[in-house]
C-alpha positions as CSV (number, residue, x, y, z in Angstrom):
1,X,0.0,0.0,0.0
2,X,2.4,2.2,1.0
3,X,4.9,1.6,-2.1
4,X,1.4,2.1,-4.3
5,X,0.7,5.8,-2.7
6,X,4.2,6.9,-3.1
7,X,4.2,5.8,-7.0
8,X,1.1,7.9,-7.3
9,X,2.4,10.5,-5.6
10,X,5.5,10.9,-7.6
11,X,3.6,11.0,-10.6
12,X,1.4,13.7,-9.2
13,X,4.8,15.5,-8.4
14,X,5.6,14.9,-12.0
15,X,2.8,16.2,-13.5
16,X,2.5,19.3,-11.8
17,X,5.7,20.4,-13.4
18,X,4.0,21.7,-16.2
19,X,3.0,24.4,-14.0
20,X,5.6,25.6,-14.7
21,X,4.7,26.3,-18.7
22,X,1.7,28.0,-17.6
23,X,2.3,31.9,-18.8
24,X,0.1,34.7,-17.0
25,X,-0.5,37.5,-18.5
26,X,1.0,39.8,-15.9
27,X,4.5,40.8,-15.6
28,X,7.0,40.2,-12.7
29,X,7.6,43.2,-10.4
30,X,9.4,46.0,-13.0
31,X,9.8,43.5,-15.7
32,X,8.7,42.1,-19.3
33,X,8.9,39.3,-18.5
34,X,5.2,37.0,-17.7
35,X,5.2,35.4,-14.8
36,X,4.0,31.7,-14.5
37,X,1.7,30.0,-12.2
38,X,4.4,28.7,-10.4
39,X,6.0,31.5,-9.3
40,X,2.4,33.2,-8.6
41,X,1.8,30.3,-6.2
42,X,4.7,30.6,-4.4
43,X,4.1,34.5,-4.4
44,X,1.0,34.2,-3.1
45,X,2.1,31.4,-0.4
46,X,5.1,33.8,0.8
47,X,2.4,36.6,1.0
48,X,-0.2,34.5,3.2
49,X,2.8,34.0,5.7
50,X,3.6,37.8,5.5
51,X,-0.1,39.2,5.4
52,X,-2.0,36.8,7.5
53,X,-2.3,39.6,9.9
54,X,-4.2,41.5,8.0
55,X,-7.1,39.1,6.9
56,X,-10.7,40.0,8.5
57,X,-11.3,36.7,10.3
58,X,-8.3,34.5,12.0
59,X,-7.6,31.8,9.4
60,X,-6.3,28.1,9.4
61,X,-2.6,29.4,7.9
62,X,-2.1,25.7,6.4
63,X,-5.0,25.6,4.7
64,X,-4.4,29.5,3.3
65,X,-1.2,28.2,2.2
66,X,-2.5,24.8,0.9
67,X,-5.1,26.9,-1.1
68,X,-2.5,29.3,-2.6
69,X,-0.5,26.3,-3.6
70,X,-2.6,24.2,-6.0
71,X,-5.5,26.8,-7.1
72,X,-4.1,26.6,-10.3
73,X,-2.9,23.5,-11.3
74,X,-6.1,23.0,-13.0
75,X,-4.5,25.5,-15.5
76,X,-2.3,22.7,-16.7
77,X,-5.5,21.2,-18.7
78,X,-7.4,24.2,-18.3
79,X,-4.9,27.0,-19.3
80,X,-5.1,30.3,-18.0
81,X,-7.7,32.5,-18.2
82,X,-6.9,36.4,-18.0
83,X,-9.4,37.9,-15.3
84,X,-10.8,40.4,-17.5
85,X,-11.6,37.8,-20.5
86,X,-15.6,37.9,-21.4
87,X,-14.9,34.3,-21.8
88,X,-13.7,33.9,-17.9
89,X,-17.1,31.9,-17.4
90,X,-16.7,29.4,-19.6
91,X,-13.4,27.9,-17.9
92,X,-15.1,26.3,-14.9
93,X,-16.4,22.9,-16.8
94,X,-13.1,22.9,-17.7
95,X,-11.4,23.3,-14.7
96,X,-13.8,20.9,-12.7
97,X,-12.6,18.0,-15.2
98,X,-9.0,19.1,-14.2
99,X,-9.2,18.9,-11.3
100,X,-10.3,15.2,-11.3
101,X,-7.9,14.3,-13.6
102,X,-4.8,15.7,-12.0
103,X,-5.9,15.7,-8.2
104,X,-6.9,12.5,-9.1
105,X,-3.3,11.1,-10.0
106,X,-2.7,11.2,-5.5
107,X,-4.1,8.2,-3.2
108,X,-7.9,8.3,-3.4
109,X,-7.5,10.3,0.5
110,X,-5.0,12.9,-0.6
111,X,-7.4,13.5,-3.6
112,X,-10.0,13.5,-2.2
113,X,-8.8,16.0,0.5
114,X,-6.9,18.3,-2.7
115,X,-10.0,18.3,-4.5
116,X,-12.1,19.4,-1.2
117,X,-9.4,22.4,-0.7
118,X,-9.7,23.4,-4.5
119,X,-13.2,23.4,-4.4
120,X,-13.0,25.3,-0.9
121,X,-11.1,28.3,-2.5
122,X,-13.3,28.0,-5.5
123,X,-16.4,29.0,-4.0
124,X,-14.8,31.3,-1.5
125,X,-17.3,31.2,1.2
126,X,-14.9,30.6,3.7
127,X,-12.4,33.2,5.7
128,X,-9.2,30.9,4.6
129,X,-10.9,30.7,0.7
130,X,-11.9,34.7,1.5
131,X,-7.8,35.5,2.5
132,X,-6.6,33.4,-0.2
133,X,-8.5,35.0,-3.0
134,X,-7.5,38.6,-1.6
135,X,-3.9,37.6,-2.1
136,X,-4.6,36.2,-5.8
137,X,-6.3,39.9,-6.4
138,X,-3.6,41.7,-4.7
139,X,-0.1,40.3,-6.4
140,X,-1.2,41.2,-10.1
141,X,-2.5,45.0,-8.5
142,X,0.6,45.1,-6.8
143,X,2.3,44.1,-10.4
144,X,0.4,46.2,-12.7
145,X,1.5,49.2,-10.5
146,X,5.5,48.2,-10.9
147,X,4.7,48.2,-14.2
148,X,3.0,51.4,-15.5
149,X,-0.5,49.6,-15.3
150,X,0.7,46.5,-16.9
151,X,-2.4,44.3,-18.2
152,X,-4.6,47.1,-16.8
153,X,-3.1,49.7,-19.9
154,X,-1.9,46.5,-22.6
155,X,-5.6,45.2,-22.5
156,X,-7.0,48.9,-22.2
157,X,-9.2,47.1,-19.2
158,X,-11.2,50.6,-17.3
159,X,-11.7,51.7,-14.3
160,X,-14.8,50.0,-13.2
161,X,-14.3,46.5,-14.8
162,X,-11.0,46.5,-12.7
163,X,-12.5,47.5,-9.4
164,X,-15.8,45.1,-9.9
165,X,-13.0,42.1,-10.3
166,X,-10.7,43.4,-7.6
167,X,-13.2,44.4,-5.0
168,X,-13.7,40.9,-3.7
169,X,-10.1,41.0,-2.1
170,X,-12.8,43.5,0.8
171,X,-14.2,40.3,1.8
172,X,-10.5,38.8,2.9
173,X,-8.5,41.8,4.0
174,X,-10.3,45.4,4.0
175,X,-6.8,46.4,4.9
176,X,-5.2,44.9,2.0
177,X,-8.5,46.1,-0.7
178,X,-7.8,49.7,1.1
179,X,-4.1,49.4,-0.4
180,X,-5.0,48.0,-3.5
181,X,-8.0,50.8,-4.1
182,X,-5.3,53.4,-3.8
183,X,-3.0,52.1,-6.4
184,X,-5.7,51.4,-8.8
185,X,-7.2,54.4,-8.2
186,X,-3.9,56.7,-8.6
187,X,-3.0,54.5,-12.1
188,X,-6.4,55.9,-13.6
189,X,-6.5,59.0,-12.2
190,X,-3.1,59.6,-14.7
191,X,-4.3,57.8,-17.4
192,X,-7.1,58.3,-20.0
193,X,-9.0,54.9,-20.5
């Protein structure tokens, strides 16, 4: 049994590699170059042990952390969808099937449990899934504003349609949404979109 779950495992370790080929749209801090989704999870996992502070509720660290990590390794089938894409919707079938697929590659317990904290961050009812989507708004704000507006100004995205996707970071971290609100606001108070 044992010799069986750490086969699987390693193949799961395997396959996640291709994270690694996932491209984002956004730019690393003062850069053109695209970060991938493995460097955005790790940003994001370094940030929920820097920021946990800040979120509204006390949260389960790990499972902040264990959110960050694999939200987006259903990108590997999936590929990434830019936040502002019209076609964002459309992604979730695809993402569900995914999930089963890769998550399913663990021990049927680990998979299980992978899937549960996938689906956890997906719906985002909870204060961990609530702090961990805050953080996945806030690195690309935080981006964009090292980089002259970045996607924001590339995409010509406005005002409002960045706000109405950023805003839900208020229900994880008012603190953190108060900082974010700023720098959007000051990028489009110089520019003319």
């Amino acid at each position: 049994m044992q010799l069986d779950n750490l086969s699987k495992q390693l193949e799961f370790i395997k396959e996640i590699d291709k994270i690694k080929y996932i491209q984002r749209k956004t730019r690393l801090f003062n850069s053109n170059r695209n970060e991938n989704d493995a460097e955005h999870s790790w940003h994001l996992a370094v940030m929920a042990l820097v920021l946990a502070e800040h979120s509204n509720e006390e949260v389960d660290l790990l499972k902040v952390l264990k959110m960050v990590l694999i939200h987006d390794i259903v990108e590997i089938d999936a590929g990434d969808t830019f936040l502002y894409d019209s076609q964002r919707d459309n992604s979730k079938a695809a993402e569900v099937l995914a999930a089963k697929r890769i998550f399913g590659l663990l021990p049927e317990k680990q998979a299980a449990e992978f899937i549960a904290i996938w689906e956890e961050f997906e719906e985002g009812n909870t204060a961990e899934a609530k702090f961990a989507h805050s953080l996945d708004r806030l690195e690309p704000v935080l981006q964009n504003d090292s980089n002259n507006g970045g996607t924001w100004a590339e995409h010509n995205v406005p005002y409002e349609k960045v706000i109405g996707k950023v805003s839900v970071m208020n229900h994880g971290s008012t603190v953190l949404w108060g900082h974010a609100e700023k720098l959007i606001g000051s990028f489009y108070a110089e520019e003319d979109f």
